[in-house]
N, CA, C and O atoms as a GROMACS GRO file, in nm:
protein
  492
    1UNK      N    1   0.603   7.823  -5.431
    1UNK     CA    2   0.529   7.770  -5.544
    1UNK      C    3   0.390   7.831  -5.546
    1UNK      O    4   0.326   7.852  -5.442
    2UNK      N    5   0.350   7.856  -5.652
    2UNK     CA    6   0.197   7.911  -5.690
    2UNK      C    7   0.106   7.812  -5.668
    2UNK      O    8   0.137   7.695  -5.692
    3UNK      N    9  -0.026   7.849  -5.617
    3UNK     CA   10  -0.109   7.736  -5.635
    3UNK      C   11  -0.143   7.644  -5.732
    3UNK      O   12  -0.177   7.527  -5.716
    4UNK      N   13  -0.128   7.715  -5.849
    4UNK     CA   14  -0.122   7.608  -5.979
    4UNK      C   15  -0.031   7.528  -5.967
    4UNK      O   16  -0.068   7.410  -5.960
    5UNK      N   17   0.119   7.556  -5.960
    5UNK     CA   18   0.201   7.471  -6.004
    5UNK      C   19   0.216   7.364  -5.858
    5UNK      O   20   0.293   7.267  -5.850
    6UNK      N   21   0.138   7.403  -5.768
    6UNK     CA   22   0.147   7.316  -5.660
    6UNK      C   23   0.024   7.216  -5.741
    6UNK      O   24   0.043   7.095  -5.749
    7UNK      N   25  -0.072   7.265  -5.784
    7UNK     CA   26  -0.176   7.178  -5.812
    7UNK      C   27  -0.151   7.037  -5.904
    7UNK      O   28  -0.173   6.917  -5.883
    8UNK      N   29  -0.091   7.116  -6.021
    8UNK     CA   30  -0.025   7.068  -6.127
    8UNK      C   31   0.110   6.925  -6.079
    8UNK      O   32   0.108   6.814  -6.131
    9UNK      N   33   0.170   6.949  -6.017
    9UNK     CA   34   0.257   6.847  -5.924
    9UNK      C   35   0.208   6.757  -5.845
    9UNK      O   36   0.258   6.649  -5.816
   10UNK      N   37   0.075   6.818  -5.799
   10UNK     CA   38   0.015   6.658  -5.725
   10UNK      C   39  -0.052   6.601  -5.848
   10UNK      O   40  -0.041   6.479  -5.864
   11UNK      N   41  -0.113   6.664  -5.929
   11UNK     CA   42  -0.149   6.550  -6.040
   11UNK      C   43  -0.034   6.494  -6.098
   11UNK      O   44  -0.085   6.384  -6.119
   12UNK      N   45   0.027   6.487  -6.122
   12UNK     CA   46   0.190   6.423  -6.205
   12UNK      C   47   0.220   6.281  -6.091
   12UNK      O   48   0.252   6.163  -6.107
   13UNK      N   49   0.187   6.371  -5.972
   13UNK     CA   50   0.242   6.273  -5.890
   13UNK      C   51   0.100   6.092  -5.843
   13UNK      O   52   0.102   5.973  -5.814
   14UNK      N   53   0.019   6.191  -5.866
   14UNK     CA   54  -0.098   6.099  -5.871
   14UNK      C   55  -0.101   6.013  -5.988
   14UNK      O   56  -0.148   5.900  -5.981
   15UNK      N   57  -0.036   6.079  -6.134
   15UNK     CA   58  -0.011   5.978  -6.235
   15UNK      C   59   0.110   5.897  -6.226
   15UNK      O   60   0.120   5.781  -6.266
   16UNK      N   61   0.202   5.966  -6.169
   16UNK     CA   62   0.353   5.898  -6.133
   16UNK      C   63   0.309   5.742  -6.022
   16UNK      O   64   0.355   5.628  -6.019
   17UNK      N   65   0.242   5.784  -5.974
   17UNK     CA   66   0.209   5.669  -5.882
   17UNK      C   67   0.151   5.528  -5.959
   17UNK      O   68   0.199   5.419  -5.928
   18UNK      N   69   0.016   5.544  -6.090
   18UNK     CA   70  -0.019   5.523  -6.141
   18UNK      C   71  -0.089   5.415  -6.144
   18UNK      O   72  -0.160   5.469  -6.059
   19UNK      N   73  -0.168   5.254  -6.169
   19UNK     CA   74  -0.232   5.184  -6.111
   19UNK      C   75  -0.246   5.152  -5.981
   19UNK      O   76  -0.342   5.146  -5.904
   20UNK      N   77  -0.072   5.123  -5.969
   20UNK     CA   78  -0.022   5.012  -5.832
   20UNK      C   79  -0.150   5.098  -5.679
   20UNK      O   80  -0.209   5.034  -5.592
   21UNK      N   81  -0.150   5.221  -5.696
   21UNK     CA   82  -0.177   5.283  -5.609
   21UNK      C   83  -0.328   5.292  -5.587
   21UNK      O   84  -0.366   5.376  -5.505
   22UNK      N   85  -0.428   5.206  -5.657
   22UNK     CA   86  -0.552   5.200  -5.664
   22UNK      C   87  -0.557   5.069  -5.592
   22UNK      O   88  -0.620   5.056  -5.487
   23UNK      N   89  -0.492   4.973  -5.648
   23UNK     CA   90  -0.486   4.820  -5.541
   23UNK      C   91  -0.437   4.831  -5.436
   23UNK      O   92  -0.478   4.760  -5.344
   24UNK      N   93  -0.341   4.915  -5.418
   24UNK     CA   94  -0.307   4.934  -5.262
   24UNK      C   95  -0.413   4.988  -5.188
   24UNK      O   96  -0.404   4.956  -5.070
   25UNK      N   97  -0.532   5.077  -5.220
   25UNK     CA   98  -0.617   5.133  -5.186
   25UNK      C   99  -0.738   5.008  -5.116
   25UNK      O  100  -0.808   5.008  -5.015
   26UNK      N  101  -0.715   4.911  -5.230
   26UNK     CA  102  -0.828   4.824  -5.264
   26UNK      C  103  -0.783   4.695  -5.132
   26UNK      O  104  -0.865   4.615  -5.087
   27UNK      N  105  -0.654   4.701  -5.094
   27UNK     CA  106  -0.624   4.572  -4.997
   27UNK      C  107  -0.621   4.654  -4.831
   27UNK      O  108  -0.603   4.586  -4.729
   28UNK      N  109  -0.640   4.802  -4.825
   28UNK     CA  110  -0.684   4.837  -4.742
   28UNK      C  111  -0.819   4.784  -4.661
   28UNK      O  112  -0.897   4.712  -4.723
   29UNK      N  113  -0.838   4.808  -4.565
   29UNK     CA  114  -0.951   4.800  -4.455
   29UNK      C  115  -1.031   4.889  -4.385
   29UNK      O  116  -0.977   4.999  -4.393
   30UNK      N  117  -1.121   4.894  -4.328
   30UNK     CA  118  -1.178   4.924  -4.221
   30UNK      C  119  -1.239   4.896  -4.140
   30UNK      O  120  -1.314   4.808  -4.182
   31UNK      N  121  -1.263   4.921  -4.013
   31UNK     CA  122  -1.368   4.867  -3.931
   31UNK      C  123  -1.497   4.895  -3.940
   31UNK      O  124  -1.532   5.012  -3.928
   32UNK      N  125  -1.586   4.799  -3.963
   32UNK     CA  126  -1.714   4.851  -3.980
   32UNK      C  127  -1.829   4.777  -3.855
   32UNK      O  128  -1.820   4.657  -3.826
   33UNK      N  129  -1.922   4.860  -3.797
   33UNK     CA  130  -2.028   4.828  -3.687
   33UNK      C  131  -2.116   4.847  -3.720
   33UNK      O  132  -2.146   4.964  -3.742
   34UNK      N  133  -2.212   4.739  -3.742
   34UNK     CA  134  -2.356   4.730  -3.724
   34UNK      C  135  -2.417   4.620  -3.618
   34UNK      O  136  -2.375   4.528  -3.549
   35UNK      N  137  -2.545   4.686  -3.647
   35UNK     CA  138  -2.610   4.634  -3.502
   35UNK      C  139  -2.625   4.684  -3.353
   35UNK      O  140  -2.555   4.785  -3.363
   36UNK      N  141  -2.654   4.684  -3.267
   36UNK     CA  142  -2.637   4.729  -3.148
   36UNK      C  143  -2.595   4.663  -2.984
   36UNK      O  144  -2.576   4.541  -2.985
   37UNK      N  145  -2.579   4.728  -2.855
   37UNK     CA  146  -2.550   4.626  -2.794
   37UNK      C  147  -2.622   4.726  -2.679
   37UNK      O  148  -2.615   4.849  -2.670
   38UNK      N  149  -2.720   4.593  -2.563
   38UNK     CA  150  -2.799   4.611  -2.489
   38UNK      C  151  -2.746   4.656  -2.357
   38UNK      O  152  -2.720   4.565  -2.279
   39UNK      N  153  -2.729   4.761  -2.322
   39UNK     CA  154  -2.654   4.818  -2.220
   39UNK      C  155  -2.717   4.722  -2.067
   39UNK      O  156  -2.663   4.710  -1.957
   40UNK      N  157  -2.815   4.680  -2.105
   40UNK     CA  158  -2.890   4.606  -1.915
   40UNK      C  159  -2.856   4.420  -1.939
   40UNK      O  160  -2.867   4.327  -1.859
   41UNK      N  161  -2.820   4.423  -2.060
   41UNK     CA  162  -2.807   4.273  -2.066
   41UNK      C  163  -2.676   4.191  -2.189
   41UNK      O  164  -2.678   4.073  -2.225
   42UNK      N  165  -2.603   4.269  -2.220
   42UNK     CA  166  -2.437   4.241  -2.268
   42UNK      C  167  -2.379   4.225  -2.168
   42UNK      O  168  -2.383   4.275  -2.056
   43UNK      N  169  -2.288   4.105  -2.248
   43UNK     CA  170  -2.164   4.022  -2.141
   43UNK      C  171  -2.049   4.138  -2.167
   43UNK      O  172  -2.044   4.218  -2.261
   44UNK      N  173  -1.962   4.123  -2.060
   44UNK     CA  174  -1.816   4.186  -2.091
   44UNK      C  175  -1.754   4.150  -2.223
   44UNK      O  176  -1.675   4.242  -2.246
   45UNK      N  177  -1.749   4.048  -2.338
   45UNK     CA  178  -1.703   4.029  -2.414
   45UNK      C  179  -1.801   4.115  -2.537
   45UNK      O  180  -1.756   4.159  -2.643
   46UNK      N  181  -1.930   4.122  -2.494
   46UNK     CA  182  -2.007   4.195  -2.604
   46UNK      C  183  -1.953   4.330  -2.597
   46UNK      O  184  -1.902   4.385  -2.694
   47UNK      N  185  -1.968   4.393  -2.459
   47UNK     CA  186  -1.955   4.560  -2.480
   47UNK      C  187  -1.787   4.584  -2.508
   47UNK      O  188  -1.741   4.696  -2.528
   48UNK      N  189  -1.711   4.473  -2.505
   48UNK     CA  190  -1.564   4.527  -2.554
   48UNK      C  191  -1.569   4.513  -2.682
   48UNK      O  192  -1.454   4.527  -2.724
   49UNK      N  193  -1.664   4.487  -2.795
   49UNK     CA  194  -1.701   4.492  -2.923
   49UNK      C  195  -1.684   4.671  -2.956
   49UNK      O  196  -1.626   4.734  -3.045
   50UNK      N  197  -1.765   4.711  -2.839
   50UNK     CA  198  -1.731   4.887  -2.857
   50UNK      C  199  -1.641   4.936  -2.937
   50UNK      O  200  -1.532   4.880  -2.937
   51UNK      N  201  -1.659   5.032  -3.013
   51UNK     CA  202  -1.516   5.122  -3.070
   51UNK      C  203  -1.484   5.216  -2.962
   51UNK      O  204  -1.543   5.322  -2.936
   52UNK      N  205  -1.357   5.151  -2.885
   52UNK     CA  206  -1.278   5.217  -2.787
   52UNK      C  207  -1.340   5.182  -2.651
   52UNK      O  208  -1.327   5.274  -2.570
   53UNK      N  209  -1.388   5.100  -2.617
   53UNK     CA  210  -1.438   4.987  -2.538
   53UNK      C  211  -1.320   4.884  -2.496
   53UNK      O  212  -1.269   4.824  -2.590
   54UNK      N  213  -1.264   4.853  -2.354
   54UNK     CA  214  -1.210   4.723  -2.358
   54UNK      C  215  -1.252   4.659  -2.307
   54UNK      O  216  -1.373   4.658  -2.333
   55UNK      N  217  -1.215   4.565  -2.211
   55UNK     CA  218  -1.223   4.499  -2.123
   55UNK      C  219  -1.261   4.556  -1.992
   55UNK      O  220  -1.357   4.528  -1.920
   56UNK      N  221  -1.165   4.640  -1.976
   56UNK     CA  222  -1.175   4.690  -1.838
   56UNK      C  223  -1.278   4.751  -1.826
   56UNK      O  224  -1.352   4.729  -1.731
   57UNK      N  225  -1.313   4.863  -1.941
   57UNK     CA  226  -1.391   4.978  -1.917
   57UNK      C  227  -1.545   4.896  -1.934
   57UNK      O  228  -1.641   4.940  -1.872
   58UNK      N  229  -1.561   4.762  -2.029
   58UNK     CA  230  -1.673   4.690  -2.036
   58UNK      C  231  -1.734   4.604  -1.896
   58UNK      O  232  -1.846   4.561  -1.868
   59UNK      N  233  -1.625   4.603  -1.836
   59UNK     CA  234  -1.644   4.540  -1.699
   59UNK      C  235  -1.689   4.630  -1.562
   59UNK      O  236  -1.743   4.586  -1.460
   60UNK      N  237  -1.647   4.778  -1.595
   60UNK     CA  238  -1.729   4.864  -1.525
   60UNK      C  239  -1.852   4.914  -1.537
   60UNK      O  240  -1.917   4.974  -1.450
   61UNK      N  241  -1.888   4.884  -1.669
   61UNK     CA  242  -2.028   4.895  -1.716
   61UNK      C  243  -2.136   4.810  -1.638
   61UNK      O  244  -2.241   4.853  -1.592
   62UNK      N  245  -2.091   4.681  -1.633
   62UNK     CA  246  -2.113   4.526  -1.578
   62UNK      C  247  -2.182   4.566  -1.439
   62UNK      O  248  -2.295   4.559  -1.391
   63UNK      N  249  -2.016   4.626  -1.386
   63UNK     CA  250  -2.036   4.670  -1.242
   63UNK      C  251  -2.132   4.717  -1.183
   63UNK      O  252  -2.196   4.700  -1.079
   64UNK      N  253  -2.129   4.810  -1.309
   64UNK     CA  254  -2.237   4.968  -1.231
   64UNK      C  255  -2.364   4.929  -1.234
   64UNK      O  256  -2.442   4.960  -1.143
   65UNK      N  257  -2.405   4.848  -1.350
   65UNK     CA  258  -2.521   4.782  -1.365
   65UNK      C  259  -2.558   4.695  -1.280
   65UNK      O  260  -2.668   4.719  -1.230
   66UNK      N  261  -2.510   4.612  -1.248
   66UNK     CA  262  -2.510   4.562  -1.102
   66UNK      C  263  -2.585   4.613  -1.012
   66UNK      O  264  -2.685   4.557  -0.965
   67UNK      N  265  -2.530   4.760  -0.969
   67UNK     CA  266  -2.606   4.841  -0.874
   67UNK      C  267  -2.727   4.865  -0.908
   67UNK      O  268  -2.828   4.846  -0.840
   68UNK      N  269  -2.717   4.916  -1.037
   68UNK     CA  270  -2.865   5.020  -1.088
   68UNK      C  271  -2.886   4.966  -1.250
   68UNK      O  272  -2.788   4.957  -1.323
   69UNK      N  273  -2.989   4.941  -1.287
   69UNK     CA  274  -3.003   4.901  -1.398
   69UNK      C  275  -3.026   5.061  -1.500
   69UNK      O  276  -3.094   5.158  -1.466
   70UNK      N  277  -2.970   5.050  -1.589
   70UNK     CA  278  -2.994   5.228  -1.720
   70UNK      C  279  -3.127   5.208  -1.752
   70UNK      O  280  -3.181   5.118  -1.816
   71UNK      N  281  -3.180   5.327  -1.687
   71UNK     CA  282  -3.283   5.382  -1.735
   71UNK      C  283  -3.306   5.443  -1.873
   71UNK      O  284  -3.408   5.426  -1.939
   72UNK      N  285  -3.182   5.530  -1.916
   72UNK     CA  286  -3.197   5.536  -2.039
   72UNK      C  287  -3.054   5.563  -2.103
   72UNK      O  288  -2.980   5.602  -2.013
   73UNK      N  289  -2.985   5.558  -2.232
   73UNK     CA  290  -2.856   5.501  -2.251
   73UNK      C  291  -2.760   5.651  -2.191
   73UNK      O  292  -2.640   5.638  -2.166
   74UNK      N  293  -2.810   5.750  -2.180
   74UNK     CA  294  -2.757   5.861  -2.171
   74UNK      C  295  -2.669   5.847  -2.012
   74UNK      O  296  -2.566   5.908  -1.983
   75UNK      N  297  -2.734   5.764  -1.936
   75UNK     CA  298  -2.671   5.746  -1.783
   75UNK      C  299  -2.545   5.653  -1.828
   75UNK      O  300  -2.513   5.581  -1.733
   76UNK      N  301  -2.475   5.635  -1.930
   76UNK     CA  302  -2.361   5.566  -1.964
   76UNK      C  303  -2.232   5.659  -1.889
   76UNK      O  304  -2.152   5.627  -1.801
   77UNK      N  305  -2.251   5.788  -1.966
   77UNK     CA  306  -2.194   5.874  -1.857
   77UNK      C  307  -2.128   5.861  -1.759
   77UNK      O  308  -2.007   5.887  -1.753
   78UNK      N  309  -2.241   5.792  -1.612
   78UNK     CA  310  -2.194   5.806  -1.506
   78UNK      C  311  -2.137   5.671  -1.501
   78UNK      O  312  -2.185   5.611  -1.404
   79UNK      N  313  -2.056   5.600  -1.566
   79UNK     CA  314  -1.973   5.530  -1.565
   79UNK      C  315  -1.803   5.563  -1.586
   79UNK      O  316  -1.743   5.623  -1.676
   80UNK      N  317  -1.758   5.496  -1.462
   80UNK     CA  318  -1.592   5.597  -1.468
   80UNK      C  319  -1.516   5.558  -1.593
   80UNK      O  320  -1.477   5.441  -1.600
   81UNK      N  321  -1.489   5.648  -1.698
   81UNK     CA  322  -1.379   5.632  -1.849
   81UNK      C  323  -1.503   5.700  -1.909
   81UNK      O  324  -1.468   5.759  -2.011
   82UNK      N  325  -1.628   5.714  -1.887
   82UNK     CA  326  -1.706   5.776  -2.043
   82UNK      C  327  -1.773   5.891  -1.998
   82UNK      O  328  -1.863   5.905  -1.916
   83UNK      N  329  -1.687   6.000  -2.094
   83UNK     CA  330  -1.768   6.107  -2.090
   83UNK      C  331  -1.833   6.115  -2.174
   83UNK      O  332  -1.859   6.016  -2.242
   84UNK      N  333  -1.895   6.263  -2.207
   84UNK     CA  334  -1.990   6.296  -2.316
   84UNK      C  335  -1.917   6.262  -2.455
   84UNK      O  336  -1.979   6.207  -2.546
   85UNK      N  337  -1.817   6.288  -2.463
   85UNK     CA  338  -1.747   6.259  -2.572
   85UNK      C  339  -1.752   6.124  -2.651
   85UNK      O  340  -1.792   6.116  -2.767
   86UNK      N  341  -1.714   6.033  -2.589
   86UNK     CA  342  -1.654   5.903  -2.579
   86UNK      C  343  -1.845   5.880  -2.578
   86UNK      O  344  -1.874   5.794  -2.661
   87UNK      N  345  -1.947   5.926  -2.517
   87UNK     CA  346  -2.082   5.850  -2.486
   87UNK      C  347  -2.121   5.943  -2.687
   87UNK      O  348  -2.148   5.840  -2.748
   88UNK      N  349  -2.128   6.010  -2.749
   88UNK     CA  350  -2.149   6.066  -2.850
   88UNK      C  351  -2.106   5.947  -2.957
   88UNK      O  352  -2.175   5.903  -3.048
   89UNK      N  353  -1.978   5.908  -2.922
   89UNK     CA  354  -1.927   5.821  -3.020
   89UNK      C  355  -1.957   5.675  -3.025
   89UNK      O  356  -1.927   5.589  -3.107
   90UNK      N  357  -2.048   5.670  -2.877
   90UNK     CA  358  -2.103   5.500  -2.895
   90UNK      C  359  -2.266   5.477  -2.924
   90UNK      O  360  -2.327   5.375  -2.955
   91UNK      N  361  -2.318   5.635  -2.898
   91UNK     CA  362  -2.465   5.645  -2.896
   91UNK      C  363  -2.523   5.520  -3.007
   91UNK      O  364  -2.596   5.427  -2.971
   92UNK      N  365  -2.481   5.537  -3.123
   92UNK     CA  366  -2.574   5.462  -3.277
   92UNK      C  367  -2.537   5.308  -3.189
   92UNK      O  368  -2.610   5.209  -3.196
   93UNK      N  369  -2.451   5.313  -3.134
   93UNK     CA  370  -2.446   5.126  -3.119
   93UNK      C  371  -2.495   5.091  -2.929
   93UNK      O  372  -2.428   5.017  -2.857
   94UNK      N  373  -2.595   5.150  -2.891
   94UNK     CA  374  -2.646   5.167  -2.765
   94UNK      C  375  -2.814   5.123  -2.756
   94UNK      O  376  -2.890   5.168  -2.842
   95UNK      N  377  -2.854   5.053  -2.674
   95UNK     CA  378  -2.979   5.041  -2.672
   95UNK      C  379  -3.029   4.979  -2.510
   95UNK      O  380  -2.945   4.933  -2.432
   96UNK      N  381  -3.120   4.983  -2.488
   96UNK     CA  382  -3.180   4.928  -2.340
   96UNK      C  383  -3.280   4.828  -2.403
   96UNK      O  384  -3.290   4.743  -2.315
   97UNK      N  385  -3.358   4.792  -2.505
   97UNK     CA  386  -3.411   4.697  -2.526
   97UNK      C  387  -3.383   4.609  -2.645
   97UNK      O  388  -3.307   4.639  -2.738
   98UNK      N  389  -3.474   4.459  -2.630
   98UNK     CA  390  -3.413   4.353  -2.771
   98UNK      C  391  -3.262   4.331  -2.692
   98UNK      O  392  -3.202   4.370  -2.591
   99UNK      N  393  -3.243   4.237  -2.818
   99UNK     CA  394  -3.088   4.139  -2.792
   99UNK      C  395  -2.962   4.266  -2.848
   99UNK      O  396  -2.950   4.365  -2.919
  100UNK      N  397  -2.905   4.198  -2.779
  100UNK     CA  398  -2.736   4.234  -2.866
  100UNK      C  399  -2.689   4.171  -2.982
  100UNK      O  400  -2.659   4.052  -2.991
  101UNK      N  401  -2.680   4.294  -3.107
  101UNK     CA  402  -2.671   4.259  -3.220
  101UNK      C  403  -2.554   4.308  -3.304
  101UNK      O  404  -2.540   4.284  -3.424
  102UNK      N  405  -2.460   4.390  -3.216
  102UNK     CA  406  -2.346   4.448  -3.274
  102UNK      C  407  -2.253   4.313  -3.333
  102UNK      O  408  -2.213   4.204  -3.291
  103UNK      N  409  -2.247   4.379  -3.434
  103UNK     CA  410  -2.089   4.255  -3.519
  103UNK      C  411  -1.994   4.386  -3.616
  103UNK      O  412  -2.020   4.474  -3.698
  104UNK      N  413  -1.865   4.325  -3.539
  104UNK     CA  414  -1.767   4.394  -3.638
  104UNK      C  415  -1.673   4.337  -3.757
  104UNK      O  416  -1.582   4.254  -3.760
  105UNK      N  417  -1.723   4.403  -3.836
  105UNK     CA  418  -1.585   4.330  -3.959
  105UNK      C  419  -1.485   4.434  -3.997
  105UNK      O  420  -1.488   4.554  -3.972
  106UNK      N  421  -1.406   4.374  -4.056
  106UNK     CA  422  -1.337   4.460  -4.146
  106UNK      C  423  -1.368   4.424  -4.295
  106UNK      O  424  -1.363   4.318  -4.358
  107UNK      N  425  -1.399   4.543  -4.324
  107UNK     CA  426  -1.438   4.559  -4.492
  107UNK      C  427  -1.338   4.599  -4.569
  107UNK      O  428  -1.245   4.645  -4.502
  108UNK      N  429  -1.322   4.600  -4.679
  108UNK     CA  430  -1.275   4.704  -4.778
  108UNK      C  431  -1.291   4.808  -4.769
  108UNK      O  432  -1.398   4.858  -4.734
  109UNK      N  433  -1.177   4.876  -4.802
  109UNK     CA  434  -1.175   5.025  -4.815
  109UNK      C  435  -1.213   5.092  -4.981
  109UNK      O  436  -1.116   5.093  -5.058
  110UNK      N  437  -1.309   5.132  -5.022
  110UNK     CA  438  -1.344   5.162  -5.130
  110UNK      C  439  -1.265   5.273  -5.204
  110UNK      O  440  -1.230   5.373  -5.142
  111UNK      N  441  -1.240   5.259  -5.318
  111UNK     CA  442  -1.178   5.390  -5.367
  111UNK      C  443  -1.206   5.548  -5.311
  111UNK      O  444  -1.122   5.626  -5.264
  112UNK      N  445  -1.359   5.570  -5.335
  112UNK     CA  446  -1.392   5.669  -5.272
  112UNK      C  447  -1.376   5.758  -5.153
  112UNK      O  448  -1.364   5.879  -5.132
  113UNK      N  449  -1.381   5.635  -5.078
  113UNK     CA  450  -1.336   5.662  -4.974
  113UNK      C  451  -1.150   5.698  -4.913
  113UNK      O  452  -1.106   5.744  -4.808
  114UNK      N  453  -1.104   5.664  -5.005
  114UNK     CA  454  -0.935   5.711  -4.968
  114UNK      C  455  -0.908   5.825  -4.989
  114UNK      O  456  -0.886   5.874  -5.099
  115UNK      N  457  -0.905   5.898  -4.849
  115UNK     CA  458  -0.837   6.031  -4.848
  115UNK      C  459  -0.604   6.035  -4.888
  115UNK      O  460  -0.498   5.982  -4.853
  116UNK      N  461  -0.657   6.129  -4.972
  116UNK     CA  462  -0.461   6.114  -5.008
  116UNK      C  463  -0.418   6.279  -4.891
  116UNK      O  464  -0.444   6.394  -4.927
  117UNK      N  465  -0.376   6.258  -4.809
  117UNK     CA  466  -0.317   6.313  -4.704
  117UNK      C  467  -0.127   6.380  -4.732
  117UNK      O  468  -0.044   6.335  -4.810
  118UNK      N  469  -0.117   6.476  -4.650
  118UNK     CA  470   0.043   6.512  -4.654
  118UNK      C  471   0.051   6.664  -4.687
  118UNK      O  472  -0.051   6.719  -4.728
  119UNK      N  473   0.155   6.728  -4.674
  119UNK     CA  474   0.179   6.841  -4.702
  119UNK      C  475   0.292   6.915  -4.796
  119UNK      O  476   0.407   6.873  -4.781
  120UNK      N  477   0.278   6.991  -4.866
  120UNK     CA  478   0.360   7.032  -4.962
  120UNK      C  479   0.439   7.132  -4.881
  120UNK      O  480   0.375   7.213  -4.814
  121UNK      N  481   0.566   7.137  -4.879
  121UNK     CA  482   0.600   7.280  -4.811
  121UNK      C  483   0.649   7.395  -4.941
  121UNK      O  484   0.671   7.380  -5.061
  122UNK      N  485   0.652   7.492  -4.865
  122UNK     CA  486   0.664   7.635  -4.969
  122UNK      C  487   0.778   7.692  -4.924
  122UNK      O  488   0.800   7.736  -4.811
  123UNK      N  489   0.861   7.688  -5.036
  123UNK     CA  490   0.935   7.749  -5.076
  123UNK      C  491   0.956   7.938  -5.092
  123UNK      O  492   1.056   7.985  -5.146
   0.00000   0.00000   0.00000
């Protein structure tokens, strides 16, 4: 198929679909985080608030702190499960001073926001 007529077929199919497929959009979700959480003074139930945080891994946090209080959030690190990776993806919800203020909801998923995903194969 040509790129047009590939183009041309997802619109048909985007009209073929036709309202129903905007409310389905609309009873979607997401997780949403604001606020932050105090790495020297969150309970195990706060830091499993984390995205990709549990229990376990919030309880080694606990631990380590125990020993040594974070000097600054970047020593998250040397906690066993978080690398740089995993420490990149919690940075915005990290802090050493003030209370713990992280809350998660689930929101709506806005139109805008719905990516339409999948692949056409070629013929």
């Amino acid at each position: 198929m040509s790129g047009r007529v590939m183009w041309v077929a997802a619109v048909l199919g985007l009209l073929w679909l036709g309202p129903g497929s905007a409310q389905a959009a609309q009873a979607k979700t997401r997780t949403q985080y604001t606020g932050v959480v105090n790495l020297n003074e969150a309970t195990v139930a706060q830091l499993d608030l984390l995205p990709g945080v549990g229990e376990k891994a919030a309880q080694r946090i606990v631990t380590w702190r125990g020993k040594r209080a974070f000097k600054r959030i970047e020593e998250l690190v040397r906690v066993k499960g978080f690398g740089k990776k995993q420490f990149l993806k919690l940075k915005p919800y990290l802090t050493l001073q003030g209370p713990t203020t992280l809350k998660v909801e689930k929101v709506p998923v806005r139109a805008d926001e719905v990516r339409i995903t999948g692949s056409v194969a070629k013929h």
